[in-house]
C-alpha positions, -999 to +999 in steps of 0.1 A: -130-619+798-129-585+780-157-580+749-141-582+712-141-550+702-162-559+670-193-566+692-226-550+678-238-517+699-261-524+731-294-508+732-281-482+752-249-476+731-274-472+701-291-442+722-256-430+727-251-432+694-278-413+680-271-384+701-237-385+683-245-389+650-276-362+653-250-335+673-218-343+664-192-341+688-199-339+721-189-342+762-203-367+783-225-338+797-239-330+764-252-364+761-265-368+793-287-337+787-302-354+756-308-386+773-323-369+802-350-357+783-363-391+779-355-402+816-333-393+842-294-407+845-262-401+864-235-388+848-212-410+858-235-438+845-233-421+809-196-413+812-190-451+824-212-461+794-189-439+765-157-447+779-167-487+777-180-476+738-147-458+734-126-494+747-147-511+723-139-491+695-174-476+689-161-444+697-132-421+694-124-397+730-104-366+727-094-344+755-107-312+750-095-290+777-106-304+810-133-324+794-133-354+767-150-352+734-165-380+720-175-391+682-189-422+668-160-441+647-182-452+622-211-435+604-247-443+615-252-460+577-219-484+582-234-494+617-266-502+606-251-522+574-230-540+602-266-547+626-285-557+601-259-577+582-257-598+612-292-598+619-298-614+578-271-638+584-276-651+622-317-647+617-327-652+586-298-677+574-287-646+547-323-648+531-334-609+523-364-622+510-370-641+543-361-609+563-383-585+539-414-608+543-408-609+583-406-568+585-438-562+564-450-591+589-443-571+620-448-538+611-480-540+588-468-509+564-492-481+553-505-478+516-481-447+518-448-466+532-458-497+508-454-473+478-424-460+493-409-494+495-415-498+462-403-470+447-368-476+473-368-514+450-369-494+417-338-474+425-321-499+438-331-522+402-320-491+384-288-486+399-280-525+396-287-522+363-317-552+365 
């Protein structure tokens, strides 16, 4: 049965992903040489890997002389709307408050980061208008 196309990114589609979205366009080879540098993988692993992401719409391939080139379709701020939309709604039953209170659970925030988060909840009042 073939994967809806709508399907949030895979861990390693999101490492793919990054190395788009940080270098812009690039060949299979050029990602492979990022992803290397964390640990080792076959090409055609990492080519196998964008050209599933390119059937599932994640990203777009254009021939570029003998090579493809490959780009994320979407921004890295739409996709993570999209993960962590889903995440709210299939987790936290659409509670951000729920969510909020879980993340400052798990990750135990610095005085610093706390202050930042704070100062993020001001803007966002001020822009809102509340």
């Amino acid at each position: 049965m073939a994967r809806p196309k709508e399907e949030q990114p895979t861990s390693g589609e999101l490492e793919v992903l990054k190395v788009l979205w940080d270098r812009g366009p690039s060949t299979v080879r050029d990602v492979m040489e990022v992803l290397n540098a964390e640990r080792p993988r076959a090409y055609t692993s990492v080519m196998s890997l964008m050209n599933v992401m390119a059937d599932k719409g994640l990203l777009i391939r254009e021939p570029q002389g003998r090579a493809f080139v490959y780009r994320p379709r979407d921004e890295r701020e739409r996709t993570r709307g999209r993960m962590v939309g889903d995440l709210l709604g299939r987790v936290f039953d659409g509670s951000a408050r729920e969510l909020v209170a879980h993340l400052l659970d798990e990750t135990r925030p610095s005085a610093r980061e706390l202050e930042e988060i704070r100062k993020a909840i001001a803007e966002y009042q001020k822009q809102r208008g509340s």
